[in-house]
PyMOL CGO cylinders between C-alpha atoms (Angstrom):
from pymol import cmd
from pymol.cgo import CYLINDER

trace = [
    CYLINDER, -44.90, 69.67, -40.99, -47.14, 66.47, -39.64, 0.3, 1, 1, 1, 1, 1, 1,
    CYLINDER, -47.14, 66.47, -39.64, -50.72, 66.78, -38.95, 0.3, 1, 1, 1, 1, 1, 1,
    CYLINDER, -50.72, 66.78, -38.95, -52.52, 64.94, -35.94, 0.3, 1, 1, 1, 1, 1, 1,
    CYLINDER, -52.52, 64.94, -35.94, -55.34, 64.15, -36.99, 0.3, 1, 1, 1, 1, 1, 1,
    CYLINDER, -55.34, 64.15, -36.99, -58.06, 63.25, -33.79, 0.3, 1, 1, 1, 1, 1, 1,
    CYLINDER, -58.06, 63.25, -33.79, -60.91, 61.26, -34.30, 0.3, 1, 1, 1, 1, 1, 1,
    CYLINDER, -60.91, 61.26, -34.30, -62.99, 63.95, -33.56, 0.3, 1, 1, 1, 1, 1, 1,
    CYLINDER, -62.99, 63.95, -33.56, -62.21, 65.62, -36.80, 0.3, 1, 1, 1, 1, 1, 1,
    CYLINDER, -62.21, 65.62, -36.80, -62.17, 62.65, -38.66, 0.3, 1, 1, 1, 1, 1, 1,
    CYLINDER, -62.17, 62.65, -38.66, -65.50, 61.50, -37.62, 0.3, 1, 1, 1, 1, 1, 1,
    CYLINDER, -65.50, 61.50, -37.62, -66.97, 65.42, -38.41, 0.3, 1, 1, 1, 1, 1, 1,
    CYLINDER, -66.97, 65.42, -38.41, -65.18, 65.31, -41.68, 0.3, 1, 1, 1, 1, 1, 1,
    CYLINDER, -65.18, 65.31, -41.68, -66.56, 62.14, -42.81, 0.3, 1, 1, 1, 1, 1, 1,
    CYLINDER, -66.56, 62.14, -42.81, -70.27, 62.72, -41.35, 0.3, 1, 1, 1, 1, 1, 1,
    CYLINDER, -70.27, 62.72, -41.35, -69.51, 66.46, -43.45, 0.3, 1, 1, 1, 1, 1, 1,
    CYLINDER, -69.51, 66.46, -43.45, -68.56, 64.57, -46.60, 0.3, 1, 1, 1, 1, 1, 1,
    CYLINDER, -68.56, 64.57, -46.60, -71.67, 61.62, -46.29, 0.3, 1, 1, 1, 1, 1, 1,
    CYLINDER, -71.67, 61.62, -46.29, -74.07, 64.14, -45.60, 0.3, 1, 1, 1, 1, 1, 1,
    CYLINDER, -74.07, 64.14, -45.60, -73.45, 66.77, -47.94, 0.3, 1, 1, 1, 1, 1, 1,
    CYLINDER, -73.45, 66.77, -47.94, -74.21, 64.50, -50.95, 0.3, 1, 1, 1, 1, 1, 1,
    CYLINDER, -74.21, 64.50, -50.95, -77.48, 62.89, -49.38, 0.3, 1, 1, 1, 1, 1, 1,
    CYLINDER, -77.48, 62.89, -49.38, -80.92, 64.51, -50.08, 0.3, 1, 1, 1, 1, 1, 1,
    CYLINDER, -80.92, 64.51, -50.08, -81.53, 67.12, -47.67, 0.3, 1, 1, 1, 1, 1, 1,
    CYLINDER, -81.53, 67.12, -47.67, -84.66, 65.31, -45.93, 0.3, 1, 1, 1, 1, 1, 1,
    CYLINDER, -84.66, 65.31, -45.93, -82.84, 61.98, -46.35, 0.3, 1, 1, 1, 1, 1, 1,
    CYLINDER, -82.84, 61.98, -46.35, -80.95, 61.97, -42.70, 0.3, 1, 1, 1, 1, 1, 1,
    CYLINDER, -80.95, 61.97, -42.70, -81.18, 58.09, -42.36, 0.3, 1, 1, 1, 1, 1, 1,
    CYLINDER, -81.18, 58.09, -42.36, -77.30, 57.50, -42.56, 0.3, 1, 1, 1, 1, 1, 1,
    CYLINDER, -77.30, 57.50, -42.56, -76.34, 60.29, -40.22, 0.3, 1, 1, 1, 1, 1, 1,
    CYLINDER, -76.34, 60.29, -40.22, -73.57, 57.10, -38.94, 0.3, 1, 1, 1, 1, 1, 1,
    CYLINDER, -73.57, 57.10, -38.94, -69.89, 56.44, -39.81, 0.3, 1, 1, 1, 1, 1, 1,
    CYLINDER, -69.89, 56.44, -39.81, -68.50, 53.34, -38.45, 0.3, 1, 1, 1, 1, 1, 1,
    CYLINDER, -68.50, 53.34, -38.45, -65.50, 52.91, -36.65, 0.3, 1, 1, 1, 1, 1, 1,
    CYLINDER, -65.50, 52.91, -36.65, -64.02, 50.66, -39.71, 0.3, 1, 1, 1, 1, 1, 1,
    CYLINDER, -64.02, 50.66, -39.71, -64.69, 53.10, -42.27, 0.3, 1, 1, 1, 1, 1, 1,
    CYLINDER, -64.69, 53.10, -42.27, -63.29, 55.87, -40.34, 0.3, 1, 1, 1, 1, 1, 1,
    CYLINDER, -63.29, 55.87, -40.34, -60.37, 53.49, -40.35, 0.3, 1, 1, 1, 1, 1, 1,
    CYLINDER, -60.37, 53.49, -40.35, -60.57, 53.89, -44.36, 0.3, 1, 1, 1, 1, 1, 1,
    CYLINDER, -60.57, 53.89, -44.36, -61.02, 56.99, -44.58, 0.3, 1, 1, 1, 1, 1, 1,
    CYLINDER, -61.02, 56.99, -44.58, -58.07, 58.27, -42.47, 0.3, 1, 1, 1, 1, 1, 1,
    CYLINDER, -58.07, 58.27, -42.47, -55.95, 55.92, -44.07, 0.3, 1, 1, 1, 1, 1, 1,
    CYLINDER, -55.95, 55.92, -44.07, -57.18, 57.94, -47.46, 0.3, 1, 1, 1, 1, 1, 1,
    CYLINDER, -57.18, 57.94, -47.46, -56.41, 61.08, -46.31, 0.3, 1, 1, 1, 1, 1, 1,
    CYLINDER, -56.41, 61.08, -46.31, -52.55, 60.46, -44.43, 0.3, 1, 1, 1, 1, 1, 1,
    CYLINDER, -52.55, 60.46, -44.43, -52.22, 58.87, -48.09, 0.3, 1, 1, 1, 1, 1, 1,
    CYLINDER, -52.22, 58.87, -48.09, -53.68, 61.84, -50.30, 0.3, 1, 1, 1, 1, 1, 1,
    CYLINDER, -53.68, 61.84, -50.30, -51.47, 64.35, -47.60, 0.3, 1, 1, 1, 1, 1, 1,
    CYLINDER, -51.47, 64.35, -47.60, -48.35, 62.00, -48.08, 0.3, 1, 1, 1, 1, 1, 1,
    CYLINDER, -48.35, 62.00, -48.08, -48.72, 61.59, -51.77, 0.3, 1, 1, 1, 1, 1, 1,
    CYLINDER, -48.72, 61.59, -51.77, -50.89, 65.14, -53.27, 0.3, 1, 1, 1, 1, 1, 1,
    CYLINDER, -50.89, 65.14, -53.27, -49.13, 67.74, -50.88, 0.3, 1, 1, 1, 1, 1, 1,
    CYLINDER, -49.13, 67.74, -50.88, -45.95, 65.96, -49.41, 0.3, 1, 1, 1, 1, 1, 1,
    CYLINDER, -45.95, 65.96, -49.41, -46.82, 66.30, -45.41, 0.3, 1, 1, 1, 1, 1, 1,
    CYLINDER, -46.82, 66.30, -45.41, -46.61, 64.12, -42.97, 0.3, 1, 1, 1, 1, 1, 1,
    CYLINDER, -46.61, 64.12, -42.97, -50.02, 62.82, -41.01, 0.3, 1, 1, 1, 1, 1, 1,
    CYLINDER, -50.02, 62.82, -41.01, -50.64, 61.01, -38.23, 0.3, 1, 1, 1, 1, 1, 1,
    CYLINDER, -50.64, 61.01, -38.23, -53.94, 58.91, -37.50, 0.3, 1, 1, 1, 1, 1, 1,
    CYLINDER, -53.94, 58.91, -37.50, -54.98, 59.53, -33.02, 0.3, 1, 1, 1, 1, 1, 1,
    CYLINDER, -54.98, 59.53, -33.02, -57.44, 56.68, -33.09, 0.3, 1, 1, 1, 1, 1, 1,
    CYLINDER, -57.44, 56.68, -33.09, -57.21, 54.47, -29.75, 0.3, 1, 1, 1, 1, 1, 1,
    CYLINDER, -57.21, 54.47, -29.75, -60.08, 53.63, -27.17, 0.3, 1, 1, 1, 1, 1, 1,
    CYLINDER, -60.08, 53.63, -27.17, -59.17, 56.67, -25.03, 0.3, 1, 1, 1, 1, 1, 1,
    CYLINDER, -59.17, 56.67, -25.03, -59.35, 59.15, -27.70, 0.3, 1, 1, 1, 1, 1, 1,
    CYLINDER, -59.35, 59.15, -27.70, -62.60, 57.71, -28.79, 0.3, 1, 1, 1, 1, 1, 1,
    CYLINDER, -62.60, 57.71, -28.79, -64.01, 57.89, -24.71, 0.3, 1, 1, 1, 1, 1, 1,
    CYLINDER, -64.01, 57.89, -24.71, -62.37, 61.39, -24.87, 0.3, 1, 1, 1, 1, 1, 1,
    CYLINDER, -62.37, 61.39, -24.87, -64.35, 62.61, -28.21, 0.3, 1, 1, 1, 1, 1, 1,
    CYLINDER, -64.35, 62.61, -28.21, -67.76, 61.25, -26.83, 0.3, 1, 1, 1, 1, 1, 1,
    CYLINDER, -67.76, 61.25, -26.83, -66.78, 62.99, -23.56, 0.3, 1, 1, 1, 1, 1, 1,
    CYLINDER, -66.78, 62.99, -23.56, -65.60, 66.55, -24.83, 0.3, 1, 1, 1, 1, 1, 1,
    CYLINDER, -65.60, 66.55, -24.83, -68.37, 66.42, -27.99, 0.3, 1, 1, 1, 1, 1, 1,
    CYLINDER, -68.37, 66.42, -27.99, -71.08, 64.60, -26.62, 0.3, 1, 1, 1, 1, 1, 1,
    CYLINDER, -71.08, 64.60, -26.62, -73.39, 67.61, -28.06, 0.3, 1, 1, 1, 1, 1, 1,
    CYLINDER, -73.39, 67.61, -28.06, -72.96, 66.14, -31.66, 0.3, 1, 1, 1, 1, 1, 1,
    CYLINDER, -72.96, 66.14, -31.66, -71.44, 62.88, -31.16, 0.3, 1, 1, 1, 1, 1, 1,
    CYLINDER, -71.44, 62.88, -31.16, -73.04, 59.31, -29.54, 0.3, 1, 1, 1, 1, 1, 1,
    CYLINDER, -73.04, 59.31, -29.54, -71.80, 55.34, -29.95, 0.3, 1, 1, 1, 1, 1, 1,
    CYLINDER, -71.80, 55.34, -29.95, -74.20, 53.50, -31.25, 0.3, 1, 1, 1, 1, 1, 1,
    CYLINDER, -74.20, 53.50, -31.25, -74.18, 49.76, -32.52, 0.3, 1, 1, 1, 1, 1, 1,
    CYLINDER, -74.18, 49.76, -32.52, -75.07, 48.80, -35.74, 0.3, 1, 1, 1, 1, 1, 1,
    CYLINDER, -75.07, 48.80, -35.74, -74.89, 45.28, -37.54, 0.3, 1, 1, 1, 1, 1, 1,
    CYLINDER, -74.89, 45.28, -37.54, -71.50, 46.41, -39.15, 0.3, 1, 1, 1, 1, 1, 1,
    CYLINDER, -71.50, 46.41, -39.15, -70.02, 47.26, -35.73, 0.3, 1, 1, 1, 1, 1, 1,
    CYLINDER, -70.02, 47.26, -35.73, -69.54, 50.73, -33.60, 0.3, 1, 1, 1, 1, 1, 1,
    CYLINDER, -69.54, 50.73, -33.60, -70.37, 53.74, -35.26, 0.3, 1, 1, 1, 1, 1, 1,
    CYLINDER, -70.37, 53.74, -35.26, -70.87, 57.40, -34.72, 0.3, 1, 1, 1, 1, 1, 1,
    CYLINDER, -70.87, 57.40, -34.72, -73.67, 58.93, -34.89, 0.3, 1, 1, 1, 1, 1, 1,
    CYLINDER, -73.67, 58.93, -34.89, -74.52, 62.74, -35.39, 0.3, 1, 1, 1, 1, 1, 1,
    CYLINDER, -74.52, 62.74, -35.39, -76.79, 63.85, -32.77, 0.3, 1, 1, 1, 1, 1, 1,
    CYLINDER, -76.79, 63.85, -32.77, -80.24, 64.66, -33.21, 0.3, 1, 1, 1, 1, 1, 1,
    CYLINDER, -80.24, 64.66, -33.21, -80.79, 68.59, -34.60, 0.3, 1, 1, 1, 1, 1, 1,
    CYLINDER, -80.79, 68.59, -34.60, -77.12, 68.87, -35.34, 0.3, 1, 1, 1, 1, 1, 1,
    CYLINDER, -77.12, 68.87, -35.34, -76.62, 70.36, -38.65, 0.3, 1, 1, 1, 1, 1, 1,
    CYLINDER, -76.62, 70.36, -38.65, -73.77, 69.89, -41.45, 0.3, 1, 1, 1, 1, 1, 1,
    CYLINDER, -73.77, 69.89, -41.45, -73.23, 73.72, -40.58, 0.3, 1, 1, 1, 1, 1, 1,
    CYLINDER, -73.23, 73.72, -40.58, -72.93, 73.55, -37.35, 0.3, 1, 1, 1, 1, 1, 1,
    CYLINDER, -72.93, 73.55, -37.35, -69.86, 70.64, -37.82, 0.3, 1, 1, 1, 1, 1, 1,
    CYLINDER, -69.86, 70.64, -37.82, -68.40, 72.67, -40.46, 0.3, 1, 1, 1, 1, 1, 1,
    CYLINDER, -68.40, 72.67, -40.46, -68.35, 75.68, -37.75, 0.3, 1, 1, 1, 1, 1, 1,
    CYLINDER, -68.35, 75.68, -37.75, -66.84, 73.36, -35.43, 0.3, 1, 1, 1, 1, 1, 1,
    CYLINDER, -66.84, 73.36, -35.43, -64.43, 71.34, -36.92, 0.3, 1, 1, 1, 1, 1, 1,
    CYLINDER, -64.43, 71.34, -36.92, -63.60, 73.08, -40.20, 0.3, 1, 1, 1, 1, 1, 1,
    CYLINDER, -63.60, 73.08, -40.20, -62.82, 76.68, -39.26, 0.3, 1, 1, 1, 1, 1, 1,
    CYLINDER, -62.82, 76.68, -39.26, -59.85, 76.18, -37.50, 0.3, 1, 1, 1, 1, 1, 1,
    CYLINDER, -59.85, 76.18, -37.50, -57.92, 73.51, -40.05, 0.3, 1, 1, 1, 1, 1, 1,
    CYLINDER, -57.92, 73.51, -40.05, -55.25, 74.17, -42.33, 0.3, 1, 1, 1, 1, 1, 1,
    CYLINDER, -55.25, 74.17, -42.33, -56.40, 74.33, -46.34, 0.3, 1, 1, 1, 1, 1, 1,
    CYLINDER, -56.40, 74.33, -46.34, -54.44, 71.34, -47.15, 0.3, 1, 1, 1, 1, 1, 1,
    CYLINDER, -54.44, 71.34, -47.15, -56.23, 68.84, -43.87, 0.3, 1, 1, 1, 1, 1, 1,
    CYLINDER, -56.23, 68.84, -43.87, -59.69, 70.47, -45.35, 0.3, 1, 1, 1, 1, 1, 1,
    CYLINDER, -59.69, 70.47, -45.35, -58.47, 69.19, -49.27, 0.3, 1, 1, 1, 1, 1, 1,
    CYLINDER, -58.47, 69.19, -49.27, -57.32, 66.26, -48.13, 0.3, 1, 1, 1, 1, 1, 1,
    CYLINDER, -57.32, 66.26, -48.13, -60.78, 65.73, -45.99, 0.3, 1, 1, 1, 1, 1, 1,
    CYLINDER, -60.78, 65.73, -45.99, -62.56, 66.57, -49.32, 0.3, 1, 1, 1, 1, 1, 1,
    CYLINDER, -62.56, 66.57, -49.32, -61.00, 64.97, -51.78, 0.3, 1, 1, 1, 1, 1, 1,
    CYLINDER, -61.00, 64.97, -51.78, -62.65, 62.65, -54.21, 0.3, 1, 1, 1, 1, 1, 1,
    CYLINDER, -62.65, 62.65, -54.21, -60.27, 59.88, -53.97, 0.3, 1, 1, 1, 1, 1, 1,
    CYLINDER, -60.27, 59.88, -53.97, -60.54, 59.71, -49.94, 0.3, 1, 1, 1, 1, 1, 1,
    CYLINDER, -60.54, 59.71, -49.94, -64.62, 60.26, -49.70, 0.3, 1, 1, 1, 1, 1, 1,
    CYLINDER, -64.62, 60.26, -49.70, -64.81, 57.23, -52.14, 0.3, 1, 1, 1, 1, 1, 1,
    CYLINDER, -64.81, 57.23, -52.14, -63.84, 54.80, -49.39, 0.3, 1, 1, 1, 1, 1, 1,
    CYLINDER, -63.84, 54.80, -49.39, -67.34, 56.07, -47.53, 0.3, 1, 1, 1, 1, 1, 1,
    CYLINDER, -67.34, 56.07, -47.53, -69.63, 55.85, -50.07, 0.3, 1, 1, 1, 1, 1, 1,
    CYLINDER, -69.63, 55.85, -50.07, -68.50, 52.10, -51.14, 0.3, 1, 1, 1, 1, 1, 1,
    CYLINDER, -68.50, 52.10, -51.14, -71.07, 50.75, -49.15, 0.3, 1, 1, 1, 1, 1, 1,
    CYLINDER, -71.07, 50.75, -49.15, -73.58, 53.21, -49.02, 0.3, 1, 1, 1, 1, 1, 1,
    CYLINDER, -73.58, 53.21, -49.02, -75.05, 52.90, -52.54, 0.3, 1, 1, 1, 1, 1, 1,
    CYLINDER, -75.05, 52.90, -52.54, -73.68, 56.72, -52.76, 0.3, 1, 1, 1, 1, 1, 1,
]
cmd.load_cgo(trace, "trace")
């Protein structure tokens, strides 16, 4: 099997993973940039190639980005930052209601592989996390 993996569940997964460990009132870093997405789905094609022997594939291009802030513009916006673009979780979106989206519908090894310590590593390196 190969997974294709669309930005638009990498981004939730990684906003998932970054918010889940901050303080509950601490919302400040509701971002991921575009170059640690990068990292991150690197990490988890890696962790599904080497942990559970499938086969990934990364979507990330300027049209699927325009497509995601098209299609998910409800809990996704582009926003600059001094480390480049990033994407930010819109305001009074919850880490429920991305889990509802983008989780319920993904096979248990994508989910792992989303979750897993060594992957969510590469977003906390410079976050102080």
């Amino acid at each position: 099997m190969c997974y294709y993996i669309g930005i638009e569940d990498l981004a939730a997964n990684a906003l998932i993973e970054i918010l889940q460990t901050k303080a509950k009132e601490d919302f400040s870093q509701c971002i991921v940039t575009l170059k640690e997405l990068e990292k991150y789905g690197a990490e988890v094609v890696r962790y599904l190639d080497e942990e559970k022997g499938e086969k990934a594939l990364l979507i990330l291009s300027r049209a699927s980005t325009t497509h995601m802030f098209g299609n998910y513009s409800d809990f996704f916006e582009e926003i600059e930052t001094d480390q480049g673009t990033a994407i930010a979780l819109r305001e009074g979106k919850t880490v429920e209601d991305l889990i509802e989206r983008f989780r319920t519908y993904l096979a248990i090894d994508l989910i792992h592989a989303f979750m897993a310590e060594k992957t969510v590593k590469v977003l906390y390196e410079n976050r102080g996390m």
